[in-house]
C-alpha positions as CSV (number, residue, x, y, z in Angstrom):
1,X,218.5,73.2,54.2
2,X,218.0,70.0,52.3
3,X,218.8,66.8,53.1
4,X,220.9,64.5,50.9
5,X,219.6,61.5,52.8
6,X,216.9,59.8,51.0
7,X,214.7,58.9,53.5
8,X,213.4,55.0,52.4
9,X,209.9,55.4,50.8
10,X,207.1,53.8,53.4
11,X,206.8,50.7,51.4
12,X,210.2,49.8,51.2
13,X,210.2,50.2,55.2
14,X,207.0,47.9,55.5
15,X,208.2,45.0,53.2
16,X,211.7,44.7,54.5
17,X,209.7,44.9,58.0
18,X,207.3,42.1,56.7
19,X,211.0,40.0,55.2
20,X,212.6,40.4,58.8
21,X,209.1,39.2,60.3
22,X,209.3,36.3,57.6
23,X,212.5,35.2,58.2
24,X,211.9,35.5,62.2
25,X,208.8,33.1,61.9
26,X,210.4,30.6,60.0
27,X,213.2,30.5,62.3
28,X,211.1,29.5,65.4
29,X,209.1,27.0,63.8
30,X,212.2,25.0,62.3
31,X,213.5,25.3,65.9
32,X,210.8,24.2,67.0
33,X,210.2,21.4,64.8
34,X,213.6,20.3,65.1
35,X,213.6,19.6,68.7
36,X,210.1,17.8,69.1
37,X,211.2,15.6,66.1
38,X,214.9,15.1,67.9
39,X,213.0,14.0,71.3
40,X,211.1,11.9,69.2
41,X,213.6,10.2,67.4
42,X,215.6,9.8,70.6
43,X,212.5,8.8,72.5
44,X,212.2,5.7,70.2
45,X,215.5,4.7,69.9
46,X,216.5,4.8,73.3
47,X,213.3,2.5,73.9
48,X,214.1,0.3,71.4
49,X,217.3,-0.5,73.3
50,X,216.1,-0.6,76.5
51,X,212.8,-2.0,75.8
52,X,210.8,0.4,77.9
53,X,208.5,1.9,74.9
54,X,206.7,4.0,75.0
55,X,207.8,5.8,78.3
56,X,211.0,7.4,77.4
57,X,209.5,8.4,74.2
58,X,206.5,10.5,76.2
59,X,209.4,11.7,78.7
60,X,211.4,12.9,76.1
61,X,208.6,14.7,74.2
62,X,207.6,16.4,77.5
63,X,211.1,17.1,78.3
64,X,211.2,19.0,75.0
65,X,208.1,21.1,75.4
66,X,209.8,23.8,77.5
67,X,213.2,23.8,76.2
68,X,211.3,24.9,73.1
69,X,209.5,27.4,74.3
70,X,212.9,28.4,76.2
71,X,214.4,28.4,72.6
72,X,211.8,30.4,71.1
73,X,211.4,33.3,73.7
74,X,215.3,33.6,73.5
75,X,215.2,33.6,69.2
76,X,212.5,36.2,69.5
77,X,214.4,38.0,72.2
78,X,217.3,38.6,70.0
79,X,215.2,39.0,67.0
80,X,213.7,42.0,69.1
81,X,217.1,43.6,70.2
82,X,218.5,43.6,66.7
83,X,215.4,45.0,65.1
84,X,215.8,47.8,67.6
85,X,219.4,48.0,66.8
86,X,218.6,47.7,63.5
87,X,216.8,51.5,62.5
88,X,219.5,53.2,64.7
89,X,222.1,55.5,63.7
90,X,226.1,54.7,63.8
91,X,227.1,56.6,66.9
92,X,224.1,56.6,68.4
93,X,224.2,55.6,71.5
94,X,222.3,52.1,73.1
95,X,218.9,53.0,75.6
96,X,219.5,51.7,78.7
97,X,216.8,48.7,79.9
């Protein structure tokens, strides 16, 4: 028997593969960005008032270095379950981790 399903041709598969990827790696950079240039900004104001430059600023910045890796493993994390969500079936039953 045949199968109305068109199956999506191989490129179409590969470039909205490479637009998910895209859209993933921008994600993690902004976040990534965002929160070094927050600890910055914060680092520096809060010395400014208490006059203690540039320790709270370095503190701050350090502070920030795992909570962004933190924030990263849990965007790719996520973008990793829904991509496997993502080619399944409705109906289908989840795997089991």
């Amino acid at each position: 028997m045949m199968d109305n399903n068109p199956k999506n041709p191989p490129v179409a598969d590969l470039s909205k593969s490479l637009a998910r990827g895209s859209v993933i790696g921008l994600q993690i950079g902004c976040v990534a960005v965002a929160l070094t240039i927050g600890a910055l900004l914060l680092g520096l104001f809060l010395d400014g008032q208490l006059h203690t430059k540039p320790w709270l600023t370095i503190a701050l910045l350090m502070v920030s270095m795992p909570i962004s890796v933190y924030a990263i493993f849990r965007l790719a994390l996520r973008a990793a379950r829904s991509g496997s969500d993502h080619g399944r079936q409705p109906g289908e039953d989840k795997p089991s981790l």
